[in-house]
N, C-alpha and C positions, 0 to 999 in steps of 0.2 A: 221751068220745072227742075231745071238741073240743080239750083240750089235748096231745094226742099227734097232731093233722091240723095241727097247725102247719107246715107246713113248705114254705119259701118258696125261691124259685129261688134257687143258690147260687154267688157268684164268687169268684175269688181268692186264695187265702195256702196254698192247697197245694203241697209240696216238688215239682220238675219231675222228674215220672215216676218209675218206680219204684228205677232207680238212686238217686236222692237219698234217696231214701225207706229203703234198704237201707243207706245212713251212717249213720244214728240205732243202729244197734248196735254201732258203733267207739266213737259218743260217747257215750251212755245207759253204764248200769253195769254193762256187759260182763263184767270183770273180777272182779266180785262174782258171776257167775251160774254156779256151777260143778255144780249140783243142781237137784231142783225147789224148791229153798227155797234163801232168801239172807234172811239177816235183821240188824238194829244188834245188833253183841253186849252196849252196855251195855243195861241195866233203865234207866237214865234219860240219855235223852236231851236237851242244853241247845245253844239257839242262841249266838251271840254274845256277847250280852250277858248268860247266866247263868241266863236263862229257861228253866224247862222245858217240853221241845216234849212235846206231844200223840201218845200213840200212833193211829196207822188200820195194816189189817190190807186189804191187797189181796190177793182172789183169787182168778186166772184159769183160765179152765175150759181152755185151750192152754198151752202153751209157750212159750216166750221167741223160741222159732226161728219162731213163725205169723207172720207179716207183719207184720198189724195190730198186734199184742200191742204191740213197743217206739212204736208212734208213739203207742199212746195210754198209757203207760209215762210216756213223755218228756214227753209233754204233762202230766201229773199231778203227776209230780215236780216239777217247773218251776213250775207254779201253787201245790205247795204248801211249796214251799221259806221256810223262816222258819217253819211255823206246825204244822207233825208232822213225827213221823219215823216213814214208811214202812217196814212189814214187805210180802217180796213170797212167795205160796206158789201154785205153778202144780201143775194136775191134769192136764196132760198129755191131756188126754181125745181128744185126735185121734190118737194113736198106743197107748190102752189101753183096756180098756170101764169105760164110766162102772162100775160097781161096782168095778170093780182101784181106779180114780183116786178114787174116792170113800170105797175102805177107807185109802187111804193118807193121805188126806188127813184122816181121823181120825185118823192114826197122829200126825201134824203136829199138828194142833189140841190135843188131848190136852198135848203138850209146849209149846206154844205160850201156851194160856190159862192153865196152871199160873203161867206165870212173868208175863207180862203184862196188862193189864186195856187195852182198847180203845175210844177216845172214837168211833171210828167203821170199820166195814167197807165196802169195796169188790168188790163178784162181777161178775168182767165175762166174761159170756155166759151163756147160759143153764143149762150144768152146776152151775158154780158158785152161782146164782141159786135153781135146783131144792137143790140142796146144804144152802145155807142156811136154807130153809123149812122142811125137813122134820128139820136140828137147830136149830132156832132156841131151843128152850127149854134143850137139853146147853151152845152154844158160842155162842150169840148172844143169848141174853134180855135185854133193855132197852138192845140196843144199836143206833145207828141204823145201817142198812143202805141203801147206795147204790148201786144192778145202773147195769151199763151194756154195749150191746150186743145185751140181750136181743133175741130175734128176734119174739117174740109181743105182740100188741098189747093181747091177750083178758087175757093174763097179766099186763101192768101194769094194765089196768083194776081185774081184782082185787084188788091190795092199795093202789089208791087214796085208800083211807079209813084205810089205815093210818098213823098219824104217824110211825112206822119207818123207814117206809120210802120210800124216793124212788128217781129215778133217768133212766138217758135208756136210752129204746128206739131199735134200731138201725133207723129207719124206714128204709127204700130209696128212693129214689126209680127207682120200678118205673114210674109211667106214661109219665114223661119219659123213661126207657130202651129203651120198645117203640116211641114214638112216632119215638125217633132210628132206630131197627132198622127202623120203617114206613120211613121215608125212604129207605133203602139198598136193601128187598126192598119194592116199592109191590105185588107182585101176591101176597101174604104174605095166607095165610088163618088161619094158624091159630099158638099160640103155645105152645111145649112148654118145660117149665119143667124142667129137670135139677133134682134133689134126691137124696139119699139117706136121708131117714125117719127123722135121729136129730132130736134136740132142734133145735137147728139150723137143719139143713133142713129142717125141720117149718113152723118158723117164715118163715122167709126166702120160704117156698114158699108160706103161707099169704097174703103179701103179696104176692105176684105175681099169683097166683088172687083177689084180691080188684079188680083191674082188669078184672077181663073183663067190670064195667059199664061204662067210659068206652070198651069195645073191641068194641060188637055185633058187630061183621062180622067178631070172629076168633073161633074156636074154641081155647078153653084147655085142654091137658093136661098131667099130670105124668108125669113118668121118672124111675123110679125106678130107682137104680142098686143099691140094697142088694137087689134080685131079681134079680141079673144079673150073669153073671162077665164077666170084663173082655173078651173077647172079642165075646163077645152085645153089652156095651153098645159097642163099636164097630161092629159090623156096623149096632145099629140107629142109631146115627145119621149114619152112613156113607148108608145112607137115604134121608138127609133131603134135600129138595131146595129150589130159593127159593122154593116155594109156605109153607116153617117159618121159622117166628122162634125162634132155637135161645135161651133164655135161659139165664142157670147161676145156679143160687144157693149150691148148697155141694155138693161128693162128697170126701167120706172115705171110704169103704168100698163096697167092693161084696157081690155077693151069695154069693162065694165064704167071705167075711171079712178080705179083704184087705186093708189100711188104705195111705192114699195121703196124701202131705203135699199141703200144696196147690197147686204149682207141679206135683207128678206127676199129682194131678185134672185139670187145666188141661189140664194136654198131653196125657193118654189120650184126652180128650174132641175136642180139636184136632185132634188128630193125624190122628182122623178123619174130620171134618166136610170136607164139599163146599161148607159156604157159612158164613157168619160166625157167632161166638160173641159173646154179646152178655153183658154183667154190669153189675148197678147199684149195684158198689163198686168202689174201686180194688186191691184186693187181689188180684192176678194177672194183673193187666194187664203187658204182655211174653210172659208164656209162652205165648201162643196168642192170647189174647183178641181181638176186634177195637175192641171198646171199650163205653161206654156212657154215660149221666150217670150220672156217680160219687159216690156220697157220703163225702165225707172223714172219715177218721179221728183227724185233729187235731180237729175242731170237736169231737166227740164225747168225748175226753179232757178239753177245754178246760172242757163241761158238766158234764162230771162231779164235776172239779176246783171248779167252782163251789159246786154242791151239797155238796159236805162242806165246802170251806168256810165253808159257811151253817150245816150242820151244828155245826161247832169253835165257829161264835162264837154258839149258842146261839139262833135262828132255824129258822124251817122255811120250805126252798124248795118252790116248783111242783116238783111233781115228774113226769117223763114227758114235756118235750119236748126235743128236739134239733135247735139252731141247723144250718144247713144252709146258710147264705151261704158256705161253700165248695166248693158242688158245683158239676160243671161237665161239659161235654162232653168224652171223652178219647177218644182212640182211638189205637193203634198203627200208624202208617204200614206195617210191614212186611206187616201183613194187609190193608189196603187195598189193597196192590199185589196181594197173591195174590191176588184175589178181584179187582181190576180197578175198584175204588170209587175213584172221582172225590172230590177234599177241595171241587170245585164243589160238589155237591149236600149238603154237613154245612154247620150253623151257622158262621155267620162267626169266631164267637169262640172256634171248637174248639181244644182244645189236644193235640197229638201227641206221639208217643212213636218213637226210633228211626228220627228224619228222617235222607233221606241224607244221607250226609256230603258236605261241601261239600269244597270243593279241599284243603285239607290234611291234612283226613283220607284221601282218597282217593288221596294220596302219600305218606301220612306216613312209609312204610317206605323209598325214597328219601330223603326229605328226610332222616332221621333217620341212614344210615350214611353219607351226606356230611359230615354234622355232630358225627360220630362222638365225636372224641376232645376235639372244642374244647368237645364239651357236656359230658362227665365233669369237665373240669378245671373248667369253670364253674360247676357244682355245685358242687364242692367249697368255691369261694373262695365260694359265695352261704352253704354253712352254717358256713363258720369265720367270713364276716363276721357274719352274721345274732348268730350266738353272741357275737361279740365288743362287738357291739353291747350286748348283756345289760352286759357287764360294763366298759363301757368309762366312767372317772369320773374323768377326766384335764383337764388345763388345757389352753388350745387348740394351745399345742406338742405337747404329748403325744398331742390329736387330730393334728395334721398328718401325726410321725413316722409312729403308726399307721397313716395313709389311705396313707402312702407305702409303708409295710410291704405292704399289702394289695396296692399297686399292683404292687409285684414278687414275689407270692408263686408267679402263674403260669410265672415265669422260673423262679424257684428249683424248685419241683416239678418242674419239666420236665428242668431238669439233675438234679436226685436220684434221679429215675425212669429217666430213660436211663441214666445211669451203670450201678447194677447191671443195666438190662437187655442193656447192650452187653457185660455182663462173661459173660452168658446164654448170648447168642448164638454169642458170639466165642468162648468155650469149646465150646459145642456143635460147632462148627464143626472148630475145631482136633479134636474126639473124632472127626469123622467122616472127618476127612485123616488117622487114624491108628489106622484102623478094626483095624491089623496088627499095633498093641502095646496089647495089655489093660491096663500098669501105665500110659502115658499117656493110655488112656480114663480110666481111672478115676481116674487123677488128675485130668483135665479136667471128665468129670462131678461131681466131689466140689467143683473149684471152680464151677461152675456153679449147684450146688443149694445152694451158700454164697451166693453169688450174688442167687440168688430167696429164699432167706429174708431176704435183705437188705432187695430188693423188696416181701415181703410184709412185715415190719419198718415200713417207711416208711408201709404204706397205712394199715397199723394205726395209724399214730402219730395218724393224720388224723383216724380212726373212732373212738380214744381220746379223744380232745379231744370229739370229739361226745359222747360218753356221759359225760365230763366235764360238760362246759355243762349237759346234760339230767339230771344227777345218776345215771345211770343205771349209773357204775362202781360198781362191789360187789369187796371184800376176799374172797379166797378161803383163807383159812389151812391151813396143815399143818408136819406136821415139816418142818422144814430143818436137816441141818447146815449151818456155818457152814462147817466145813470142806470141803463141798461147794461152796459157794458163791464161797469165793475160787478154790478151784479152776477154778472155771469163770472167774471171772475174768482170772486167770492165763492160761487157754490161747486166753483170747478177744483179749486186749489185749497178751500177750506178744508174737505175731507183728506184729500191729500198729505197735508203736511200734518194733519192729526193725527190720521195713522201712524208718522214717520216720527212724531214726539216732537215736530220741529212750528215754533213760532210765527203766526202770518201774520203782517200786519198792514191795514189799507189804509190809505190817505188821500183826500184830495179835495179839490175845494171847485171841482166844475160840474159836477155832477146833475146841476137844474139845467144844463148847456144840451144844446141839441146842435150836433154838427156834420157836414158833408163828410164822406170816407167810406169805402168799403169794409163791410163787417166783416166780412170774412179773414180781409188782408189785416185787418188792426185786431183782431182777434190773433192771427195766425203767428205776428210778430211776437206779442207778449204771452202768448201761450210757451212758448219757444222759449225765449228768455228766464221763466217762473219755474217751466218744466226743469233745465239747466240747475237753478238757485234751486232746486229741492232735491234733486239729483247729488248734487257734491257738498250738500248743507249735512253735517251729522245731527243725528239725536240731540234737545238739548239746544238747537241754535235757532236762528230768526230769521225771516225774509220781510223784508218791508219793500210795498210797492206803492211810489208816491207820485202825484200829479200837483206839480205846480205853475196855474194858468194864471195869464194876462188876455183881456178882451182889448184889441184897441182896430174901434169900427166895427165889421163883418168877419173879422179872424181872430182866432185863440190860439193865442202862442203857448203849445203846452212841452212841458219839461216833465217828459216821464222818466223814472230811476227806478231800478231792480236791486235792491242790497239784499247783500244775504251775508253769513260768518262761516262762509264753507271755507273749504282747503286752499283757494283762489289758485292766480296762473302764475309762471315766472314770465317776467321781461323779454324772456326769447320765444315764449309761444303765444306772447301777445303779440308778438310783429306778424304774425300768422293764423291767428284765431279765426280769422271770417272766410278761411280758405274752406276746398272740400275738405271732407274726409279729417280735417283738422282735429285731433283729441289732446287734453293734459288731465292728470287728476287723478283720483282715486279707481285703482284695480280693478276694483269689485263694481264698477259701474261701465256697463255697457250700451252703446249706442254707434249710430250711425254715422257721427261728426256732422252731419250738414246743418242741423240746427239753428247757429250762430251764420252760415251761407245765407241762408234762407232768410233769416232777420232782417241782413244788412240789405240784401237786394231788396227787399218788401221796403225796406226804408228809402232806401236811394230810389222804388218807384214814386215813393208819395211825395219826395223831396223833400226828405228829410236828413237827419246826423245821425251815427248814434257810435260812440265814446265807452271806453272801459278805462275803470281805478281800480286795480286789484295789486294785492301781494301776499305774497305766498306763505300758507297757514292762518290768514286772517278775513279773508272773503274778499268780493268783489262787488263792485258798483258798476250797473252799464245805465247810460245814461244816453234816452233818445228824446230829441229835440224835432216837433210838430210844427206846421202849422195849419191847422183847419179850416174852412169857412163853417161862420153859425148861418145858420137857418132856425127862423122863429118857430114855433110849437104848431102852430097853423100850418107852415109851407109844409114840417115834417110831418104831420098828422093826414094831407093830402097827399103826399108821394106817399106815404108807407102802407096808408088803407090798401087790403089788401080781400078782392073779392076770392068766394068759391066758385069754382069754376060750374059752368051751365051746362050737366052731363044730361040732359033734354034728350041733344042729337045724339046719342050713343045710345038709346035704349034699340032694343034689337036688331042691335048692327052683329055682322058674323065676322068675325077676325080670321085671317091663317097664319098661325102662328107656328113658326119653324125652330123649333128648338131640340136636343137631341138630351138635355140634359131632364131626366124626370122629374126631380126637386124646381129647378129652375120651371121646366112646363106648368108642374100642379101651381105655383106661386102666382105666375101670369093668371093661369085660368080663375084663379079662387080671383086676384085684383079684378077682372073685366067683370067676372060676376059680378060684382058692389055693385060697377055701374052701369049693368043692367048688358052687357054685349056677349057674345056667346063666340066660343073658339075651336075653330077644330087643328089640332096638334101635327104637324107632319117632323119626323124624324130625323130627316134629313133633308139637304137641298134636294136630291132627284124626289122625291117624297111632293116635296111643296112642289115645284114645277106640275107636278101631273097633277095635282089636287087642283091645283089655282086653272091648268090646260082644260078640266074635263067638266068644271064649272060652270054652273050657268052664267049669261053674263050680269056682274050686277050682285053675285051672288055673294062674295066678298068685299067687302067694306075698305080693309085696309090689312095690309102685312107685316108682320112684325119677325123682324128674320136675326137670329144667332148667324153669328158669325161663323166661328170653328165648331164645322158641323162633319161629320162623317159624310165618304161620297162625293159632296161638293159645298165648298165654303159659300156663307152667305153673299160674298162679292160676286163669286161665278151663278148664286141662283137667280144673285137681281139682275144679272146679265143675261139669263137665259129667259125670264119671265121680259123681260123689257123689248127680247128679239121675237119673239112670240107671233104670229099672224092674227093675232085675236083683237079686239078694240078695246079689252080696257087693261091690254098688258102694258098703252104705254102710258096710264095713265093712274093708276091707282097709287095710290102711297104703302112707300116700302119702307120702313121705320126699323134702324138695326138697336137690337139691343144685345151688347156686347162689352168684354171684360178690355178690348184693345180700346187702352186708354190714353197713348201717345199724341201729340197733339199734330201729325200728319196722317190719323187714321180717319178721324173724320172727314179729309177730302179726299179720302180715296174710298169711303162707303160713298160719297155724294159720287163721284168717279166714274162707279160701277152700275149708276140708275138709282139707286134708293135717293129718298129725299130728304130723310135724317136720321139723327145716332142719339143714343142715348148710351150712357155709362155703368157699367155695372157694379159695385150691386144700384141697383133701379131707384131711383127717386117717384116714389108714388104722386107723390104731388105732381111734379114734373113729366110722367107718362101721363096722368090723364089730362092734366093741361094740353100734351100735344096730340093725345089723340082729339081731344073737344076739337083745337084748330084745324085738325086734317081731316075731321069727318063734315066740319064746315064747308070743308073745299080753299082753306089757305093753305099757304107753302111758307 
């Protein structure tokens, strides 16, 4: 026993609250956890220098989504980065019964050991721990085994003699938790420890009842919630009054057979208590809790971590203790206030959760639509500098230009952006002073919506560049005819440069060719370039755009050139041209410089060249070199058929659609009408929670949630409808439709519980595509 009573008063290095604590799964290996198993696909794993790493075999008796799980994850990984390579296999065991999680996790194993042989295993809690004991001789024989978390102390003592096995027990610090709970309730008799009877809480519970020697004068009992539907156990501790020290060690399940993750244990349990909850970990602390001294879940990874690496290098550690110098006193302000508890009468060194907000939190929705539009644009310039920054490898002129670039990019955007928005407006307007001729509406709306695609044109160009820099643009290929593609050329730039007096001229000789490439991208390049050649072309002069191809086999080597007789560039800002922000030329023309950026990347994505001839007062030539695959008229005629979608399943289905904005709401509602589904509109995030709460079940279909909503953001409402007690809060589809168009916002809508995003302004094609799939029941 004596090296498991170790455990000494704890300060320090733990994450502030359990918000920071819930980051560790953006940065940890999210993106690899798509199952209960994520594992290296090669057989041999080599560090750095060509060394082979060491397999271990982690595995946990929860899920990735428990709390604790990634911090002590992260902590392992971290420790043992350089010296294995981790396999992770989780049993789910809070949301199946230990036999479901424990046949499948022989399903796993089975495939597992076939292929792998393992220098060391990892069970962290005690399903896993029972697991491995009882196949130790099938899937673990001579291999050292390292538990952590275990709740039982009786159960490490027994295989102490084992050289197997080692490990750290999840000791609590339970005295120091009732003694913080004396302090809050001084006329507190007696101490009722919540449990629920699995492994677990067996355990957890067994250490709470083992204080009731350092605590004569209270009386200790247990609550058991696996005897009790969820009702019963709120009445009884509805109860409870300050004469109980309510404690909690664990509830999954009650008596019904209900299973609760642990944020919905937390809150059943709160939700109806008259006096505080007290816990002596930090795992659930926010949802209710009022606090306790916590035992951190880093130090416990960090031990673990230890231990196998004593393990790899051929050593045998103490096994069975658990540093604890980072426990400490915690408590959540918000339940302090309910309950009326003074932060006078806690330790001086408490640490809190959920303090009021100080003055600009407490404005912040003020401060922020004052500052509305100057803070978007300064975004913008902080991530096109930031990026530029990456790439910036220039001699101190070349810095200077830049900084100067940067300095005027806010002008330029701002004229770019008004521009098409005044052509918006100003059309809108004209439609509505002539509300009496339908053919000059709709000529006016048709310039208008030319107009905003211009608008949204330009934002993209910004959001492009970002996923540039972050590498994060991807080639989408398909059939193209080419013959298509001038075409659109043609009726894009013909008007264009007729208005401007200026000569267009097309050439080319591939135009019966159908070839591999993304429209979008090969569109986006020579739009870019044409745009440029009409831009700095005067009245009076010419742009010729020619294509000259060679077929040899299944590729067409094509040679596209942009000439134009504008003002061209000098020698010194050719050495610079394809930078950001980069501008030369005439005055009176304005723009954002990234154009020419955007060109070159779109081309180094496709793997391609592309070359400038210019001099100054007689035009320029940019010349980009392809190379395509053809695909015959058949293969592109098969890929490109394109069905309408079977809006069948959507006839009266009811949507909750959370949107705050009126325009935006009527737009949704008039699109569902067409195809046949009906909507009812909530305001805001609190708004939808209680709509979607007080529903029957079944009664909604699917959700469609705005993001920047008054109240609470769409991220915080798919958080709340996801936490919900109800059955089809974790399962319905939550569909954000929203203006955050950055390419790390979409995994932070999926993040928050919804299960997809869609971009604003809205792709009607594309929303009722995804609602037909989500009302199927795909993901």
């Amino acid at each position: 026993m004596e090296h498991l009573q170790k455990i000494t008063d704890q300060r320090g290095n733990r994450d502030q609250g359990r918000q920071k604590g819930m980051k560790l799964l953006s940065v940890l290996i999210l993106a690899c956890i798509v199952s209960t198993v994520f594992y290296m696909p090669a057989r041999a794993v080599s560090d750095a220098s060509g060394t082979s790493l060491k397999h271990v075999l982690f595995i946990n008796s929860y899920g990735y989504d428990f709390e604790t799980v990634p911090v002590v994850i992260k902590e392992v990984s971290e420790e043992l980065k350089g010296a294995a390579s981790i396999q992770y296999l989780f049993m789910n065991e809070k949301y199946v019964s230990d036999e479901a999680a424990s046949a499948q996790l022989a399903v796993e194993l089975d495939s597992l050991t076939a292929e792998f042989s393992y220098s060391a295993v990892i069970l962290g809690d005690d399903a896993a721990f029972d697991f491995a004991i009882r196949n130790r001789d099938r899937y673990f024989k001579n291999i050292p085994l390292i538990y952590e978390d275990i709740n039982s102390v009786e159960k490490a003592e027994q295989y102490q003699d084992d050289p197997l096995i080692n490990g750290v027990v999840e000791a609590f610090p339970m005295k120091e938790t009732i003694a913080l709970a004396r302090t809050i309730q001084k006329d507190a008799a007696r101490v009722v420890v919540i449990t629920d009877n699995s492994v677990s809480g067996s355990g957890s519970a067994q250490q709470a009842m083992a204080e009731q020697a350092d605590f004569p004068d209270l009386k200790f009992e247990l609550f058991d919630t696996s005897q009790m539907t969820a009702d019963e156990i709120q009445d009884r501790i509805a109860s409870y009054g300050n004469e109980t020290i309510l404690l909690y060690t664990v509830f999954n399940v009650d008596g019904s057979g209900t299973r609760y993750t642990l944020a919905q244990g937390v809150r059943l349990i709160t939700d109806a208590a008259r006096i505080p909850v007290f816990k002596a970990d930090e795992a659930g602390l926010g949802d209710g809790l009022t606090g306790g001294y916590m035992l951190s879940y880093q130090s416990v990874g960090r031990e673990t971590a230890a231990l196998v690496l004593a393990v790899l290098n051929g050593s045998t550690p103490q096994s069975g203790s658990v540093k604890t110098d980072s426990c400490r006193d915690e408590c959540d302000q918000k339940m302090l206030n309910r309950y009326g508890i003074s932060k006078a009468i806690l330790p001086e060194d408490s640490v809190y959760i959920n303090v009021d907000p100080g003055f600009f939190e407490t404005y912040e929705k003020p401060i922020i639509i004052i500052v509305c539009s100057a803070a978007v644009l300064f975004g913008l310039i902080l991530v096109l500098s930031e990026a530029h920054k990456r790439k910036l490898r220039r001699d101190l002129e070349l810095e200077g230009r830049s900084n100067r670039a940067k300095t005027d990019f806010i002008s330029k955007m701002s004229h770019d952006i008004r521009t098409p928005l005044n052509a918006v407006l100003g059309m809108d307007r004209l439609a509505l002073n002539e509300a009496d001729h339908p053919e000059k509406v709709r000529e006016y709306l048709g310039k208008a919506v030319a107009s905003g695609e211009l608008l949204t044109s330009l934002v993209n160009d910004i959001l492009d560049l970002s996923k540039i820099e972050s590498g994060k643009m991807k080639l989408n290929p398909s059939p193209y005819r080419l013959r298509d593609f001038f075409s659109g050329i043609r009726s894009v730039f013909d008007s264009m440069c007729t208005e401007k007096g200026i000569r267009l001229i097309v050439t080319e000789n591939a135009g019966g060719t159908t070839v591999m490439a993304d429209h979008v991208r090969l569109n986006q390049l020579f739009y870019n370039l044409l745009t440029n050649a009409a831009k700095f072309t005067d009245p009076g002069g010419t742009i010729r755009f020619t294509l000259d191809s060679t077929q040899q086999e299944d590729v067409l080597h094509c040679t596209f050139a942009v000439t134009d007789t504008g003002c061209g560039m000098s020698p010194e800002f050719q050495k610079h041209m394809f930078d950001q922000f980069a501008q030369e030329g005439k005055k009176d023309v304005q723009g954002s410089g990234l154009g020419l950026a955007i060109a070159r990347s779109i081309t180094d994505l496709m793997g391609g060249s592309i070359t400038v001839d210019s001099t100054p007062g007689k035009g320029s030539t940019f010349t980009v070199v392809l190379n395509l695959p053809v695909v015959t008229i058949a293969e592109a005629e098969d890929d490109t058929t394109e069905s309408e979608p079977d809006v069948s399943a959507l006839q009266g289905k009811r949507v909750l659609l959370a949107e705050d904005n009126e325009i935006n709401a009527q737009i949704a509602k008039l699109l569902l009408q067409k195809v046949g589904m009906t909507a009812d509109v909530a305001k805001n995030g609190a708004i939808a929670v209680q709509m979607f709460s007080e529903a029957p079940r079944g009664y909604y279909s699917l959700i469609l949630m705005d993001n920047r909503m008054p109240v609470m953001t769409g991220m915080e409402t798919a958080r709340e409808i996801r936490q919900l007690a109800i059955p089809d809060a974790a399962v319905i589809p939550i569909i954000a439709l929203t203006a955050d168009a950055f390419e790390d916002d979409h995994q932070k809508f999926i993040d928050s519980g919804m299960n997809d995003c869609l971009t604003k302004p809205i792709d009607q094609k594309k929303l009722i595509a995804m609602l037909v799939r989500y009302c199927k029941g795909g993901e």
